[in-house]
C-alpha positions as protocol buffer text, in pm:
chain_id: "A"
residue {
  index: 1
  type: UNK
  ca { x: 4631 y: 1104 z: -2626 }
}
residue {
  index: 2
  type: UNK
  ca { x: 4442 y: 1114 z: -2946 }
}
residue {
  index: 3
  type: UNK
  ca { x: 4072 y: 1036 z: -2946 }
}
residue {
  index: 4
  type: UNK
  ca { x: 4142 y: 743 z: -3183 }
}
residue {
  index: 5
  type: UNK
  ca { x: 4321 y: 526 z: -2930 }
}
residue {
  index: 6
  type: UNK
  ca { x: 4193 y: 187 z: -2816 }
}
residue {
  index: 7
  type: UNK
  ca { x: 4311 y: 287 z: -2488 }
}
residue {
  index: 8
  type: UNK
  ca { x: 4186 y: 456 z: -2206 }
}
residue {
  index: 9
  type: UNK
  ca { x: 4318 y: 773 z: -2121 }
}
residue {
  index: 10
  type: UNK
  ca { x: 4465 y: 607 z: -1795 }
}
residue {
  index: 11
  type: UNK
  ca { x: 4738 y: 450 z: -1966 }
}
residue {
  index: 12
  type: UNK
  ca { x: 4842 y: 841 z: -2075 }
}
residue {
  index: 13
  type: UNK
  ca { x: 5137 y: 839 z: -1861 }
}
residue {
  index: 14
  type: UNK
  ca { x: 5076 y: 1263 z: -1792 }
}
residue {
  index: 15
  type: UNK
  ca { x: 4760 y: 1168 z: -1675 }
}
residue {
  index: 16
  type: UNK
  ca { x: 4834 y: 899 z: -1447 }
}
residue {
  index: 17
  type: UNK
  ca { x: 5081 y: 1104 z: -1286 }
}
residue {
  index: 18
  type: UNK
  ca { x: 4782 y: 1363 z: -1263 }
}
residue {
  index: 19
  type: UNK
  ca { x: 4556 y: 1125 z: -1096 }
}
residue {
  index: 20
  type: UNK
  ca { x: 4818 y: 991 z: -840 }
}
residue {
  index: 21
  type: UNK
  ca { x: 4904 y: 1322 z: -757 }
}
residue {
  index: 22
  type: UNK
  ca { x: 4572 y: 1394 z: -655 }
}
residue {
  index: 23
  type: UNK
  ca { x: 4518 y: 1079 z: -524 }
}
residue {
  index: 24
  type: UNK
  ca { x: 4803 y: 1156 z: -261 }
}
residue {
  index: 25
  type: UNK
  ca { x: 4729 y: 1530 z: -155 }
}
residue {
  index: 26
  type: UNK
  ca { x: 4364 y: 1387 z: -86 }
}
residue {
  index: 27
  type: UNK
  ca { x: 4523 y: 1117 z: 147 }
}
residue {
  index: 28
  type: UNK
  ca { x: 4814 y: 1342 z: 292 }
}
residue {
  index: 29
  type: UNK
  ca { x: 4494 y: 1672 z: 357 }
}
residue {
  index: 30
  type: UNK
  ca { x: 4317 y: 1420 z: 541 }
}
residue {
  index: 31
  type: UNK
  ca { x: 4560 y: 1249 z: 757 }
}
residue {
  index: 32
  type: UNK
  ca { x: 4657 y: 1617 z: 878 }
}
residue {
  index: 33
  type: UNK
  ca { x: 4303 y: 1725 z: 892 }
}
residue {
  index: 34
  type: UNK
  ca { x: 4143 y: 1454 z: 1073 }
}
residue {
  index: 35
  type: UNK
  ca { x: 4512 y: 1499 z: 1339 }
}
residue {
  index: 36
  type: UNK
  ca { x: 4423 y: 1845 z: 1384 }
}
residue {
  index: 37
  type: UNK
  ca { x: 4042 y: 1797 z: 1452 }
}
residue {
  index: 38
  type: UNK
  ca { x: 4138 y: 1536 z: 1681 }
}
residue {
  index: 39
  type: UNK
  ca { x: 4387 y: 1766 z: 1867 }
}
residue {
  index: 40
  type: UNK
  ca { x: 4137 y: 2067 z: 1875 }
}
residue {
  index: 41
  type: UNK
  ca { x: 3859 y: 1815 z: 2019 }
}
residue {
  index: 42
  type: UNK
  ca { x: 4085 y: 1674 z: 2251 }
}
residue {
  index: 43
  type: UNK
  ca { x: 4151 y: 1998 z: 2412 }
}
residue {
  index: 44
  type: UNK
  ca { x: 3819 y: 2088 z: 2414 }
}
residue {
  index: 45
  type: UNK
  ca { x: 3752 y: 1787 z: 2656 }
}
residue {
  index: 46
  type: UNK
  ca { x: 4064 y: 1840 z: 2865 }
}
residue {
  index: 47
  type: UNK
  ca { x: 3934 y: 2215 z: 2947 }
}
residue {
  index: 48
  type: UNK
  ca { x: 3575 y: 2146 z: 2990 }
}
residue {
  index: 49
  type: UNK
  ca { x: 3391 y: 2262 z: 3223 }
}
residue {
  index: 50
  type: UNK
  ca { x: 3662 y: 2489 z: 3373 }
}
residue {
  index: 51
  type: UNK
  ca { x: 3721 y: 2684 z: 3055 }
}
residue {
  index: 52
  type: UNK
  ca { x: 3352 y: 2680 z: 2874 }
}
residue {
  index: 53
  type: UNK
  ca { x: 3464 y: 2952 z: 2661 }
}
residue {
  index: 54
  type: UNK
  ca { x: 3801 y: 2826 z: 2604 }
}
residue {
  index: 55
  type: UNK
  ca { x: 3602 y: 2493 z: 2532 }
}
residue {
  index: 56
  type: UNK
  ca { x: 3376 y: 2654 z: 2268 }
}
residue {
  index: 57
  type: UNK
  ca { x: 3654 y: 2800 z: 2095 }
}
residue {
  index: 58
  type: UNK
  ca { x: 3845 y: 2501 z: 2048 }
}
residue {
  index: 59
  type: UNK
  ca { x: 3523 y: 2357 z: 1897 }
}
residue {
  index: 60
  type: UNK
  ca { x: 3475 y: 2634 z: 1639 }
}
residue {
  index: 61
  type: UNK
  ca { x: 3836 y: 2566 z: 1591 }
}
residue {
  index: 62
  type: UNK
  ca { x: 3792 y: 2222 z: 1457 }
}
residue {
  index: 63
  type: UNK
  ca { x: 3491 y: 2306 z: 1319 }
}
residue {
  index: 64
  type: UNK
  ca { x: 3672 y: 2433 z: 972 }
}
residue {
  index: 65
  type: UNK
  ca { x: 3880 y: 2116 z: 913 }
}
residue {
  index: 66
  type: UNK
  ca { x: 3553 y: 1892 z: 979 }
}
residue {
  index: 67
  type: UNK
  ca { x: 3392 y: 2048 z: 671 }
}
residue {
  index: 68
  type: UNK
  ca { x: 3757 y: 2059 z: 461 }
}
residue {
  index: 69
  type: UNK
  ca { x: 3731 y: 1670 z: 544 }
}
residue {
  index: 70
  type: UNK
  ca { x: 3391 y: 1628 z: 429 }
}
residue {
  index: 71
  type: UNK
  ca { x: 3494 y: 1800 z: 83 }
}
residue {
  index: 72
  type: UNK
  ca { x: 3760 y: 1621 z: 46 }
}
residue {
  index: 73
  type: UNK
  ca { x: 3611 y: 1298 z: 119 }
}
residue {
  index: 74
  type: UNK
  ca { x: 3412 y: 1379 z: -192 }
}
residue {
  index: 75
  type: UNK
  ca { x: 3725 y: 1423 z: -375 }
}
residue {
  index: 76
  type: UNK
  ca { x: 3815 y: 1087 z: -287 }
}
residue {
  index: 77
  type: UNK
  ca { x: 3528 y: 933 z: -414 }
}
residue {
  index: 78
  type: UNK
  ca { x: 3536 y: 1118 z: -736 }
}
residue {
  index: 79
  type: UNK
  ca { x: 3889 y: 981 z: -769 }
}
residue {
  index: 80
  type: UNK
  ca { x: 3757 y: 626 z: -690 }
}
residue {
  index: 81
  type: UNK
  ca { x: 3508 y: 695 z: -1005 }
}
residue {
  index: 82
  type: UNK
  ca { x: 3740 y: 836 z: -1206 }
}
residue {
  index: 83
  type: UNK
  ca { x: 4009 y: 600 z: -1252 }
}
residue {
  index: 84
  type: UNK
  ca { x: 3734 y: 339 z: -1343 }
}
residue {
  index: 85
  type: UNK
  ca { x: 3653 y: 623 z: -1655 }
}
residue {
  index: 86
  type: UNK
  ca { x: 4012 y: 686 z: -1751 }
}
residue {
  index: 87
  type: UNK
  ca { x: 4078 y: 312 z: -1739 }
}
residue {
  index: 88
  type: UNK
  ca { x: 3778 y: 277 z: -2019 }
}
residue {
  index: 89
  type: UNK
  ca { x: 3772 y: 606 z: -2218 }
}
residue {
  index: 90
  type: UNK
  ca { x: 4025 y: 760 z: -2450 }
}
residue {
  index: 91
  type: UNK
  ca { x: 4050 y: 1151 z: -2416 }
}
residue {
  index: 92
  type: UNK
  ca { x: 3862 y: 1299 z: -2705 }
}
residue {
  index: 93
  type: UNK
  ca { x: 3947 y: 1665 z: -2743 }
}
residue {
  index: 94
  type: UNK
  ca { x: 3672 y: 1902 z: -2731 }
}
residue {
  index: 95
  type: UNK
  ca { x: 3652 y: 2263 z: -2915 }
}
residue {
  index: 96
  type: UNK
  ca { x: 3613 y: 2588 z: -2667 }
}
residue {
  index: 97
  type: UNK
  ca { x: 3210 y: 2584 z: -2595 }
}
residue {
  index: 98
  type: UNK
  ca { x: 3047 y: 2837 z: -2327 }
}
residue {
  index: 99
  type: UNK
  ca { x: 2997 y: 2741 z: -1997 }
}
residue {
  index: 100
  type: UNK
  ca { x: 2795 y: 2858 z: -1753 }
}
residue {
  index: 101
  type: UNK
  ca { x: 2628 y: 2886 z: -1441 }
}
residue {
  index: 102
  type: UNK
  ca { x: 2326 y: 2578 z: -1360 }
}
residue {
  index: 103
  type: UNK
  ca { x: 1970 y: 2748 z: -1254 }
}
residue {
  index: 104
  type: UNK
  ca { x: 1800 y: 2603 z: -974 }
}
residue {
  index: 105
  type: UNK
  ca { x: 1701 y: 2222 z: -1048 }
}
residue {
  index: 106
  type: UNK
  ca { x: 1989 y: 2112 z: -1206 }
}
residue {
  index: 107
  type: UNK
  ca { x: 2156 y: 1825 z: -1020 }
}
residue {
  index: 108
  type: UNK
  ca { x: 2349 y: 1944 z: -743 }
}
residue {
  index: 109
  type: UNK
  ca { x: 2193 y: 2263 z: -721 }
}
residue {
  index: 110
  type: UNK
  ca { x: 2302 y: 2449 z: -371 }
}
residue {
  index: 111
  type: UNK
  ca { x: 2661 y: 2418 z: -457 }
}
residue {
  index: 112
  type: UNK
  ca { x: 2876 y: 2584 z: -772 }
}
residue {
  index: 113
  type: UNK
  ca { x: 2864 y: 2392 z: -1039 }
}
residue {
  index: 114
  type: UNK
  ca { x: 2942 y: 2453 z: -1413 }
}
residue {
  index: 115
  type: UNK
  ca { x: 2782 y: 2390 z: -1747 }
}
residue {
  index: 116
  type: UNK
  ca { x: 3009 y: 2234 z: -2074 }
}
residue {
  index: 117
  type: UNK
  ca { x: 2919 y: 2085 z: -2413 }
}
residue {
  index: 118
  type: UNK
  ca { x: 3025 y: 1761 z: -2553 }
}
residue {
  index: 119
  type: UNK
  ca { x: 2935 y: 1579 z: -2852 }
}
residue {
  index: 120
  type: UNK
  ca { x: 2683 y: 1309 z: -2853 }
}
residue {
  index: 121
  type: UNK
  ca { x: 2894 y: 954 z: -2911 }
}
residue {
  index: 122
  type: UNK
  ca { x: 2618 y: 838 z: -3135 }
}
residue {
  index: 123
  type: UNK
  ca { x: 2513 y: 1194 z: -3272 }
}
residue {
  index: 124
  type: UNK
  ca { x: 2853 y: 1377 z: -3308 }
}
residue {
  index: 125
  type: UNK
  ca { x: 2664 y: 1632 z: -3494 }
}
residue {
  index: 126
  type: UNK
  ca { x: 2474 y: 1706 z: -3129 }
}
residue {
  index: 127
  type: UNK
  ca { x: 2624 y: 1794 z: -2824 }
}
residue {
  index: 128
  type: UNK
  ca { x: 2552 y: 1684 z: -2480 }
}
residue {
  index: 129
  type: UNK
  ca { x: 2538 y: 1914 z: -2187 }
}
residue {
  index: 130
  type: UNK
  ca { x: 2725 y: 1790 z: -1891 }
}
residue {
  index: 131
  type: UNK
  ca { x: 2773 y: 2014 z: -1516 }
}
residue {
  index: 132
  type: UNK
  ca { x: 3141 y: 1991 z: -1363 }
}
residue {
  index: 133
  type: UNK
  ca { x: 3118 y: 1891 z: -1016 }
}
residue {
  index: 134
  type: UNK
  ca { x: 3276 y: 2088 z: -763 }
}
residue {
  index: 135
  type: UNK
  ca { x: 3519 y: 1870 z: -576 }
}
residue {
  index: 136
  type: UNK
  ca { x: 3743 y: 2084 z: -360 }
}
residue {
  index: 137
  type: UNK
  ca { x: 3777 y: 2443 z: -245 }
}
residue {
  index: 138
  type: UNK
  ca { x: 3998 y: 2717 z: -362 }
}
residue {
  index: 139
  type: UNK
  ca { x: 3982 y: 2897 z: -681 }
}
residue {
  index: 140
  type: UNK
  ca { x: 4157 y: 2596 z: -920 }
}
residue {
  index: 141
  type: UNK
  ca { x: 3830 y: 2424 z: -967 }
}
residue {
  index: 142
  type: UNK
  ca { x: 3637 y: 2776 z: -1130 }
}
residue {
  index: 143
  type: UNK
  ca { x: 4015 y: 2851 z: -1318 }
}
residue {
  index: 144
  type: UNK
  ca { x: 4019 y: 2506 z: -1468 }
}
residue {
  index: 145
  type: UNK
  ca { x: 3662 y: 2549 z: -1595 }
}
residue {
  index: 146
  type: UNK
  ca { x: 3738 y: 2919 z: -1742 }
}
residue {
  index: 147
  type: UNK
  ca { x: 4011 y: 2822 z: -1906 }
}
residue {
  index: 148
  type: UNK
  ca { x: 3837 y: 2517 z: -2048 }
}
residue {
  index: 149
  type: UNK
  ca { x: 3540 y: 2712 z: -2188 }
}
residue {
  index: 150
  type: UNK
  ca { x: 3798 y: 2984 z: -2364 }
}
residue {
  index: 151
  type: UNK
  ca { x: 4066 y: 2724 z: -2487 }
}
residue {
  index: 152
  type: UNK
  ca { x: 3876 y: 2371 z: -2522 }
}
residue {
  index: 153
  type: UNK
  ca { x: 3952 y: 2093 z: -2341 }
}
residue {
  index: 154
  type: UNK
  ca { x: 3981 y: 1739 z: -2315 }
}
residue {
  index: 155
  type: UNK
  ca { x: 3696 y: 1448 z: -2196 }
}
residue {
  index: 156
  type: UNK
  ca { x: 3676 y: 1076 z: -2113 }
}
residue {
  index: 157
  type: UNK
  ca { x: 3367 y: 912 z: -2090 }
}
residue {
  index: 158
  type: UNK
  ca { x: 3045 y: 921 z: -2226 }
}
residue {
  index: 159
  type: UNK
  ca { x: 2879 y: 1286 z: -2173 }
}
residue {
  index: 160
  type: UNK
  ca { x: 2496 y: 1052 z: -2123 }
}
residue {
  index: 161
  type: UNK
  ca { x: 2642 y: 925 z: -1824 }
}
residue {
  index: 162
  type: UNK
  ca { x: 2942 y: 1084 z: -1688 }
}
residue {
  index: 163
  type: UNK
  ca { x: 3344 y: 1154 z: -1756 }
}
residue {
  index: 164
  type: UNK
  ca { x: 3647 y: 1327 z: -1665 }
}
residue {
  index: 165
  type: UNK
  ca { x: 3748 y: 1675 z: -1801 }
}
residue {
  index: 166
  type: UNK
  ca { x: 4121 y: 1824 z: -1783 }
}
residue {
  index: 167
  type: UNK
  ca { x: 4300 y: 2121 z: -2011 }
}
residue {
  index: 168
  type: UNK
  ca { x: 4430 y: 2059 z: -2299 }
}
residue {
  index: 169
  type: UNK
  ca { x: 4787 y: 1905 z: -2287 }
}
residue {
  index: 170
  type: UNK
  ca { x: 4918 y: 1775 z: -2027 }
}
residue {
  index: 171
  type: UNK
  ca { x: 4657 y: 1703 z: -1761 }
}
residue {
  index: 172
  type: UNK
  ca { x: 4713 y: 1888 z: -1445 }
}
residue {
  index: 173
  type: UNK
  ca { x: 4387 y: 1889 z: -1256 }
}
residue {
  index: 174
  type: UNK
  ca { x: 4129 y: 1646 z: -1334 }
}
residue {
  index: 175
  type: UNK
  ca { x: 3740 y: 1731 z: -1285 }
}
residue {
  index: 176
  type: UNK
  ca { x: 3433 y: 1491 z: -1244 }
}
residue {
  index: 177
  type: UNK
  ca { x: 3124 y: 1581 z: -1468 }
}
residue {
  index: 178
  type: UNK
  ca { x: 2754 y: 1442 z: -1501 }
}
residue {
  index: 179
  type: UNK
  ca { x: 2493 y: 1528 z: -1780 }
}
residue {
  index: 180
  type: UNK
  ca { x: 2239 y: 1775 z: -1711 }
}
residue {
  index: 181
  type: UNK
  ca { x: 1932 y: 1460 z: -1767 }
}
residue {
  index: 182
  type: UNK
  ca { x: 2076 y: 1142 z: -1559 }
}
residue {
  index: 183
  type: UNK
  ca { x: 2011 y: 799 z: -1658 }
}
residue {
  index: 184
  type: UNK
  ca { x: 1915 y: 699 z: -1271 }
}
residue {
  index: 185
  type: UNK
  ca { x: 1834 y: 356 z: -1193 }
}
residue {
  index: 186
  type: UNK
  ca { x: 1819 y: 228 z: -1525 }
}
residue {
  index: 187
  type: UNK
  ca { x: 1728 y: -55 z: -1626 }
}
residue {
  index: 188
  type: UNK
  ca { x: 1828 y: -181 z: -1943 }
}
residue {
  index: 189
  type: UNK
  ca { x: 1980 y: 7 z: -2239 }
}
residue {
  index: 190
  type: UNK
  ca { x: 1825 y: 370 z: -2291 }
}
residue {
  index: 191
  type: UNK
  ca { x: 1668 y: 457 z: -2583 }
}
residue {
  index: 192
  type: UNK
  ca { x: 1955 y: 640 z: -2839 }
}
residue {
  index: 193
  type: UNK
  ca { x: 2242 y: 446 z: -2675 }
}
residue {
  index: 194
  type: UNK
  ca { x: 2424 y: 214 z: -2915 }
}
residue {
  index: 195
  type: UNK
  ca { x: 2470 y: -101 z: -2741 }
}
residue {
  index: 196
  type: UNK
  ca { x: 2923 y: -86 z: -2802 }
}
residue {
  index: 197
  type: UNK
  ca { x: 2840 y: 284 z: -2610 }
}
residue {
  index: 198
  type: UNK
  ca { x: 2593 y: 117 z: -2318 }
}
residue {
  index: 199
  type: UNK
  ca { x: 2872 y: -164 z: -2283 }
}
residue {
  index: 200
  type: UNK
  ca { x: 3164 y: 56 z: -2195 }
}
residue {
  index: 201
  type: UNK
  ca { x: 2939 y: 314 z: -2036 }
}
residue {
  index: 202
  type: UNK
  ca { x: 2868 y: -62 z: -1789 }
}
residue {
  index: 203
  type: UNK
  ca { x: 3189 y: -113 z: -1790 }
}
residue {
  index: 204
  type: UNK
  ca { x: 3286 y: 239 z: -1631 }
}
residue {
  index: 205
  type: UNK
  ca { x: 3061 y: 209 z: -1344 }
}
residue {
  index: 206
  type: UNK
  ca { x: 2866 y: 506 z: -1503 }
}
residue {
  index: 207
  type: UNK
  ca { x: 2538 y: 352 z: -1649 }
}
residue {
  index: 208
  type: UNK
  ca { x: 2302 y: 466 z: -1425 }
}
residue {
  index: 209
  type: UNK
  ca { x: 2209 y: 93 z: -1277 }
}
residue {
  index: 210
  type: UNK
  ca { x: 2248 y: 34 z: -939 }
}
residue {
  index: 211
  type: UNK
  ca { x: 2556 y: -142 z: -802 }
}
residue {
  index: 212
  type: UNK
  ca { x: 2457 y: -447 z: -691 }
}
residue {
  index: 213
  type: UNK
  ca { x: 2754 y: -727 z: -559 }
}
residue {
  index: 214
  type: UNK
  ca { x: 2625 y: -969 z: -826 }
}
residue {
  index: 215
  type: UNK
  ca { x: 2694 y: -630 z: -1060 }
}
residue {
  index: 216
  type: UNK
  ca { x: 3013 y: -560 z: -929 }
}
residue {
  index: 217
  type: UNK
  ca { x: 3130 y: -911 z: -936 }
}
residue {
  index: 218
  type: UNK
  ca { x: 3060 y: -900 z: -1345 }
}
residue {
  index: 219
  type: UNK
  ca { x: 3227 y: -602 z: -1370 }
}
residue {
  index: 220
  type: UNK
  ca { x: 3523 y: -745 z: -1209 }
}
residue {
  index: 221
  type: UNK
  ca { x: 3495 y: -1052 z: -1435 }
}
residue {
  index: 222
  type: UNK
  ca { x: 3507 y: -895 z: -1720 }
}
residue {
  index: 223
  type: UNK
  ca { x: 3798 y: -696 z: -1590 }
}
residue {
  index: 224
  type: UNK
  ca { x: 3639 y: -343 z: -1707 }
}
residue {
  index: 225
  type: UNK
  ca { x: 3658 y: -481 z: -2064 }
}
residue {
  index: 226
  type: UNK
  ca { x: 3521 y: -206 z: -2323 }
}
residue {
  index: 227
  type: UNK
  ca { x: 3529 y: -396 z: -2649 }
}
C-alpha cells in the first residue's frame, strides 16, 4: 500500500489476511494450551498423594504450556492494539537502517527486544528510534527483524508513540513496536507533535493518555476517525 493512501493499512487486503491469520493461531494455541494444562493438572490431582513424584512431574509437565499461554496472551493483546493502528495508519515504507540490541534501561529490558529507525512524521529529515517487542517464541520474531534491518521494511503508526512493522511486500508476520522515549501519561499534546499527528496518534489508542471509559467512549464516537 503506498504511503500516500488516505487509508489505513488495514484495508490492505494482504494484510488483513496477515492479521486474521494471526489472530486465529493465537486463539487455536490457546484453546489447546490451556486443554493440555488442564489435563496435566488434572492428573496431578487424581494421583496425589499416592504418586508424589508422579504428581510433581505432571506439574512440571504443565508448567511449559502455562508460560506458552502467558506469551501468547501478550500476543493477543498486541493484536487487540494493532488492528486499532492498521485501521488509522497507511504503511509507509522504510529504507534498510541497523538494528540492534537495547542496553539495560530501555523499556522492556529483561526480555529480547530490537532497535529500528523511522522517520520523524513532522521532521522526515530525523528519524525516530523505536524497539520491536517480542511477542511470541521461536526464531520468526529475530528473522523478521534481520531481514527488516538488511532489506527495509514497512511501518504504520507514528514512531513517537507506537506502530506495526512487517517485510516488505506482502505482510506475513506483523510486529508491535514502541519508541525508545514514551509519551506516558500524557496529558495534552507534546511538544513537536503537530496537532493532525496528535489526533490520529488519539485516535489509534497510542497517545500515551490513559484510557479512561469517558476516553474510550470518544474514541468510539468518533469511530477512530484520523482526519
Amino acid at each position: 500500500m503506498s504511503e500516500t493512501s488516505p487509508q489505513g493499512a488495514f484495508h490492505d487486503p494482504d494484510t488483513l489476511r496477515a492479521w486474521c491469520r494471526a489472530r486465529r493461531q493465537v486463539l487455536w494455541a490457546l484453546i489447546l494450551l490451556t486443554v493440555a494444562t488442564f489435563v496435566l493438572v488434572v492428573l496431578a490431582v487424581e494421583v496425589g498423594g499416592d504418586a508424589t513424584m508422579l504428581m510433581y512431574l505432571y506439574c512440571l509437565l504443565a508448567a511449559p504450556p502455562v508460560l506458552w499461554i502467558a506469551a501468547l496472551s501478550r500476543r493477543q493483546d498486541q493484536l487487540k492494539g494493532m488492528k486499532r493502528v492498521l485501521e488509522a495508519y497507511p504503511w509507509q515504507d522504510v529504507t534498510p537502517a541497523p538494528v540492534r540490541t537495547s542496553k539495560k534501561g530501555e523499556p522492556g529490558h529483561g526480555s529480547e527486544h530490537k532497535r529500528l529507525h523511522v522517520p520523524n512524521p513532522d521532521e522526515p529529515g530525523k528519524n525516530v528510534t523505536v524497539i520491536a517487542r517480542r511477542s511470541t517464541p521461536g526464531p520468526k520474531w529475530r528473522r523478521t527483524l534481520r531481514k527488516a534491518s538488511e532489506q527495509g521494511f514497512q511501518f504504520a503508526g507514528d514512531p513517537r508513540f507506537g506502530g506495526v512493522v512487517a517485510l516488505r511486500g506482502r505482510p506475513d508476520y506483523l510486529i508491535a513496536v514502541l519508541p525508545r522515549h514514551e509519551f506516558l501519561n500524557v496529558q495534552g499534546r507534546p511538544k513537536g507533535v503537530s496537532e493532525a499527528a496528535w489526533h490520529r496518534a488519539r485516535s489509534a489508542w497510542i497517545s500515551g493518555e490513559p484510557i479512561t471509559g469517558k476516553l474510550a467512549q470518544e474514541f468510539d464516537r468518533k469511530g477512530g476517525s484520523n482526519a
